[in-house]
N, C-alpha and C positions, 0 to 999 in steps of 0.2 A: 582471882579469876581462875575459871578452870583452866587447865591444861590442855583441854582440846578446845579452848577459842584461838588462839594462835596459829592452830594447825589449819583450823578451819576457814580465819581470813585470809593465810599462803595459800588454801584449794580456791578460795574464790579471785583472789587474786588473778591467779593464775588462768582462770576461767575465763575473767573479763578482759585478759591481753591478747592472750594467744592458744587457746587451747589446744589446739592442733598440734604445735610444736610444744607443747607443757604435759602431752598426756604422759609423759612415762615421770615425771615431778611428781602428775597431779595423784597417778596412780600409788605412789611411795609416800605421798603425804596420806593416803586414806589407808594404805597399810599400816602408818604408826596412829591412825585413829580408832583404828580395829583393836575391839579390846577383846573378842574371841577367835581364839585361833581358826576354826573355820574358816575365818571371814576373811583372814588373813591370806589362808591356802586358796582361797576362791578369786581374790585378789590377783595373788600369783598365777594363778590361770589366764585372767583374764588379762595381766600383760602379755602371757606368749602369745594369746590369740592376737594381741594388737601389732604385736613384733612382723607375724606374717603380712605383710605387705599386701600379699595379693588374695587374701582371704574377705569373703565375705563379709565377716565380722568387722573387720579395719576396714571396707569401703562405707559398711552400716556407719560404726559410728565417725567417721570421717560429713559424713553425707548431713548426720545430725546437727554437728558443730559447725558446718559452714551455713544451713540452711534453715536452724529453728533461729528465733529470735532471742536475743543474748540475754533477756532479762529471765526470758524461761528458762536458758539455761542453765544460768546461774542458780535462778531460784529452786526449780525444780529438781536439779544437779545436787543440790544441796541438801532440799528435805527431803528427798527419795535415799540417795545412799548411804546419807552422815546421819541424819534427823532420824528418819524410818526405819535404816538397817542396823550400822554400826553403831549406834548412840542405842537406837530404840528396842532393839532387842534384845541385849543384854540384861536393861530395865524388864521385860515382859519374864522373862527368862525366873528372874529375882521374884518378881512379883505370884509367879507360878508357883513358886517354891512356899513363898510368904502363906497363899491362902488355899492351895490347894485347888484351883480349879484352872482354865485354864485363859489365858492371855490373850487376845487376838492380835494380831501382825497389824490389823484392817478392819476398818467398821464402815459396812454397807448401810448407809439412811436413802429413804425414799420419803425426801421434802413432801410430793401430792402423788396421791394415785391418778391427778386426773389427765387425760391424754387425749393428744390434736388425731389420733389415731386408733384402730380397732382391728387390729393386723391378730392374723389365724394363729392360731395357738398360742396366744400371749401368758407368759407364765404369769403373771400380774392381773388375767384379766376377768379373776373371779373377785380381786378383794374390793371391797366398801369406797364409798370414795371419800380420803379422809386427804387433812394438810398435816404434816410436823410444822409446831409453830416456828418461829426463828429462833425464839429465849430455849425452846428444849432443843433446840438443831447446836445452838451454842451452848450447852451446858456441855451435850453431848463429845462435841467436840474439845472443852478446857477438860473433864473427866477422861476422855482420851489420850489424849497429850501428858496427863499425872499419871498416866499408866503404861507409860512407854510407846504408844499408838499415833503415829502421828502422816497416817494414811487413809484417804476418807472417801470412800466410795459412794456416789448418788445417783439413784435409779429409779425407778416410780414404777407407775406414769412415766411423763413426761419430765425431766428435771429442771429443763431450762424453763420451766413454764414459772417459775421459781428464781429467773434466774437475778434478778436485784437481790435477793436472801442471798443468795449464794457468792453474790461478786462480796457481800458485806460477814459472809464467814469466812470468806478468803482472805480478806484484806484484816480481819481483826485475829484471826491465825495462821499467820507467817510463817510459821515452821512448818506447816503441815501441806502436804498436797490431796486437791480434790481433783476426783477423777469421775467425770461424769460419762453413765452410758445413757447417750440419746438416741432419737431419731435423725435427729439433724438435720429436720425440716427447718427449724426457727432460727437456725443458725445466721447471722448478720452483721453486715460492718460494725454497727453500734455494740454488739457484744463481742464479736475480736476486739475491738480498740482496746475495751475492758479487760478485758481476757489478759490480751498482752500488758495494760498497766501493773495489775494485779502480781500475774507472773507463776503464779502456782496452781493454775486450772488448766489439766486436760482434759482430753473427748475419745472418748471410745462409740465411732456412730456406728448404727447397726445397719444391715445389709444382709440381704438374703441370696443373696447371686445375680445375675445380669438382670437386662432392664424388664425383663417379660417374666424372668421366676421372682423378681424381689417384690414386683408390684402385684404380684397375685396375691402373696402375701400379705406385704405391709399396705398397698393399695395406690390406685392410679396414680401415678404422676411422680412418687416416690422418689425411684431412681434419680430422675435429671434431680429433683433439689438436693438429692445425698450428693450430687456429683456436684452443682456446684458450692455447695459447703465446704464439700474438700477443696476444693479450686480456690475459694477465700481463703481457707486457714494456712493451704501450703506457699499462697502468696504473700501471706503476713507471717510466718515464720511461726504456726501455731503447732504444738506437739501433739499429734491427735493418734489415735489408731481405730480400726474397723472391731465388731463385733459380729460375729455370722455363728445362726443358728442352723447346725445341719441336719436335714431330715433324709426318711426314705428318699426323697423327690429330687435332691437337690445335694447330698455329697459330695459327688463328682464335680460338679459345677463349683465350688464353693471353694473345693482344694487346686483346683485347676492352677495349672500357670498361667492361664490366659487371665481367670481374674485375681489371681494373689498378683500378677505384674500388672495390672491395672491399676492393684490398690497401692504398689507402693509408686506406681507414675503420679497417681492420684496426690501424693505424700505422704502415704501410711506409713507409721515408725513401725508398730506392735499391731500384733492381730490376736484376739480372745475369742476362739472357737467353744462354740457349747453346743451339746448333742439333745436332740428335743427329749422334752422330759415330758408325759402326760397331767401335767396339773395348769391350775387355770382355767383360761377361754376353751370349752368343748375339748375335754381332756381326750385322745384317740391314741392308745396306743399301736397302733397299724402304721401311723406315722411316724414312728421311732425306728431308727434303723438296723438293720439287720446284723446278727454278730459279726457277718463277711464283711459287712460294710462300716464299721466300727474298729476291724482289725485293717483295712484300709486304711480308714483316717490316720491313725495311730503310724501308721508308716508313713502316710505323704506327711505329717505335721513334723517330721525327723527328719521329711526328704526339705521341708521348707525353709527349718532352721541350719541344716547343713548348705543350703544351696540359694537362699534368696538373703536379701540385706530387709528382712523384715527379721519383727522378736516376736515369735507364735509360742501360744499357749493355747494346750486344750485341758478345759478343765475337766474331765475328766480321766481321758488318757494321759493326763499327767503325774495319776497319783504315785506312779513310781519316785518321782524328784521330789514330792513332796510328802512321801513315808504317809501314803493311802489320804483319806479327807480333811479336808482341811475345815469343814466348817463345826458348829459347836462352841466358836469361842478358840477354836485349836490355832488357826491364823487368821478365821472370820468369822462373824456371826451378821446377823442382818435385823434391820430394823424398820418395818413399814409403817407406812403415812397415816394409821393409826396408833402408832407407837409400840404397838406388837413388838415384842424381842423372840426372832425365830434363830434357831441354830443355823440356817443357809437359805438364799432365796427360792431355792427349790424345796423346802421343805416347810410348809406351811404351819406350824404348833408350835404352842407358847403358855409361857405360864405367868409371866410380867409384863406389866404396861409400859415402857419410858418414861411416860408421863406423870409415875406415880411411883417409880425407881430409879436409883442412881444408875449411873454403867457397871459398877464394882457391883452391886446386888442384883442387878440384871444376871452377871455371868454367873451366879451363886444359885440361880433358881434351879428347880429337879431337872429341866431338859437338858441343862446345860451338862450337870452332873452326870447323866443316863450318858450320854454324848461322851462324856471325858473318861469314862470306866471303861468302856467298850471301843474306844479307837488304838490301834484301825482294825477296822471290823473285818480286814481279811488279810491274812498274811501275803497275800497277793495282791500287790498295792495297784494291779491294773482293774481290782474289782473294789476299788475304792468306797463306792456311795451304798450309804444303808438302804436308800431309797429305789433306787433300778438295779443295785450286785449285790444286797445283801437285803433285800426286804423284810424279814423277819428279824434282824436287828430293830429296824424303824418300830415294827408293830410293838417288839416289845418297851422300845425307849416311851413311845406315845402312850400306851398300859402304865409301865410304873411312873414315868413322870406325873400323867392324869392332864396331861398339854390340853389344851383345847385347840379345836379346828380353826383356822383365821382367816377362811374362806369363806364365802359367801355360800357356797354351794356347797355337798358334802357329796360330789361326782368324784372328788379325787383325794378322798381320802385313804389311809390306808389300809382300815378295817375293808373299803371298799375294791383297791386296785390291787388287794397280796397277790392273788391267784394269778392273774394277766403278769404279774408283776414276779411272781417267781416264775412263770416260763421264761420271760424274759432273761433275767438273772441264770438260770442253768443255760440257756444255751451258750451266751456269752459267756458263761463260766470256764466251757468246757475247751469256747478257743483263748480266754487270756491265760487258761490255765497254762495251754500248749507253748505261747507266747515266753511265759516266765518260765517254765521249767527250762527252755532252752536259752535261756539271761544267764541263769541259772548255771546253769552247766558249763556254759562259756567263762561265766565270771572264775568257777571254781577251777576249770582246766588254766585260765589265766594266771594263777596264783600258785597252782600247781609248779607251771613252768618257772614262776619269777623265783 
């Protein structure tokens, strides 16, 4: 038996009696599961932050362990920080080394493109309307899991439209967690019950700000069923969090306290902010926000993790914790409902099918390559994406790769959007630049003194 089964049935153990009173146990058994030191030191962080009593942090996850249901978080607890993290990346890690390309942390599939909905600027809302079948949704998944991956992201469309597939990938890979972003219109008792047997599916619902901006958007009526989806899930002890895309129109709205304290009255654990991107449904960049207001977000998303018991992530403005882009295969790649293998959902070209590729030769193909030589495409990791901070990166990955477009349209392509696309990228160049030199200088004057 391996060594880390022991450790692992004392964390779950532990889980299933008293977690509250076991968290500094449960914390020092995931310490001796940590096989890279990082993980270890990240570890030890995250006990001091539990130690402070009267921190945010310690009420967040306080608030978890009395209120989500104990099988999710057992199970969840389990394949997120043993299975995913400290088990699973060390494997990625090996495996990086083995073949030279690169590993993902996370694999995005999109079961169907088809959707109960036709909300304004959908990034999804140029492709074909295709299904992944179940036997390639499971292959996908066991090739995952042999490669250290064992975190499975589903977006479409609609996902739940899919969702008997999906309660039957859950239940036949146990180790792994799926993490669906919906709408969270179809959400319903018959699928919580599931949800909870299962034990290893969360929901990241989307939302675009209160009841009048979200519905302009996503479309009448919207709001109230988002709102009472969450009202089921926080009732049944479901671990879900919100998804908000933010544009010119609606940034302010979106970081507010009035609706970040909505969402987590609501029960939002986690919140995944994404900045509009021009591709898809009637690509505009007019509606992509402004450098000022991008240099905004980037502060309230610091002011939210410091100060509210939610876990916000912008993916964007995050590239500094995450050493610039993460997609490519580098901690994700994405895979749509015609089995397309794209480097990130924002970025539409591919040079393999799923359907006609393992996942090991998926990551092997030229885009993935182009992708893995050139990251990160800017040594200023708050200009992370080739696509809006580095556009002439993209143009050339898409050139020598030879990718082809997997849109429907070619309104958003990149031969199409450089020009729009590099104004964009120098202005916001010119304040993340400002942003970093002064990290920058802080961090160095820091080390100076220590």
């Amino acid at each position: 038996m391996n060594v880390i089964d022991p450790l692992v049935s004392a964390v779950i153990n532990y889980v299933e009696k008293d977690p509250e009173k076991n968290l500094d146990k449960i914390a020092n058994l995931l310490s001796k599961i940590a096989i890279m030191p990082q993980h270890k030191q990240q570890i030890e962080s995250v006990k001091r932050f539990l130690d402070d009593k009267d921190s945010n942090w310690y009420r967040f996850a306080m608030k978890l362990l009395k209120n989500i249901d104990k099988n999710i978080i057992k199970t969840i607890g389990v394949n997120f920080f043993i299975n995913a993290s400290l088990k699973g990346i060390p494997k990625q890690k090996e495996l990086e080394e083995k073949y030279d390309i690169n590993i993902p942390w996370a694999i995005l599939m999109d079961p169907t493109e088809a959707c109960n909905l036709r909300c304004v600027g959908c990034w999804a809302g140029q492709y074909k309307p295709h299904n992944l079948s179940f036997e390639v949704m499971d292959r996908v998944c066991t090739e995952a899991e042999e490669l250290g991956v064992y975190f499975i992201v589903l977006s479409g469309g609609e996902p739940t439209l899919r969702m008997k597939d999906i309660i039957k990938l859950a239940e036949k890979h146990k180790n792994q967690v799926f993490h669906l972003f919906t709408n969270g219109t179809l959400i319903d008792e018959d699928m919580i019950k599931e949800v909870k047997r299962v034990g290893n599916i969360t929901f990241a619902v989307s939302i675009n700000g209160f009841r009048e901006t979200n519905d302009a958007i996503r479309g009448q009526g919207t709001f109230d069923k988002v709102m009472r989806a969450m009202d089921l899930m926080r009732e049944n002890g479901v671990l879900f969090g919100y998804s908000a895309t933010y544009t010119r129109t609606n940034v302010e709205e979106v970081s507010s306290d009035e609706f970040v304290d909505m969402m987590i009255d609501k029960g939002a654990a986690f919140a995944w902010y994404f900045t509009y991107i021009p591709i898809g449904r009637d690509p505009d960049i007019s509606f992509m926000v402004t450098p000022e207001q991008r240099k905004y977000m980037y502060e309230r998303i610091n002011y939210i993790r410091a100060t509210k018991e939610l876990f916000a992530i912008d993916f964007w403005n995050d590239g500094e914790y995450s050493g610039g882009c993460i997609a490519g295969g580098r901690r994700y790649l994405h895979i749509n409902a015609a089995g397309e293998v794209e480097p990130c959902a924002f970025i539409h070209y591919s040079n393999v099918n799923i359907n006609e590729v393992s996942l090991l030769e998926a990551l092997q193909s030229p885009i993935m390559k182009a992708y893995r030589k050139r990251q990160p495409f800017n040594s200023n990791h708050l200009r992370p994406c080739p696509l809006i901070d580095n556009p002439e990166k993209l143009l050339e990955i898409v050139r020598e790769s030879k990718a082809k477009h997997t849109e429907a349209s070619e309104a958003s392509h990149i031969e199409n959007l450089y020009e729009d696309l590099r104004v964009v990228a120098d202005n916001w160049g010119k304040v993340a630049d400002e942003i970093w030199e002064e990290k920058m200088a802080a961090r160095t004057a820091v080390k100076k003194e220590a």
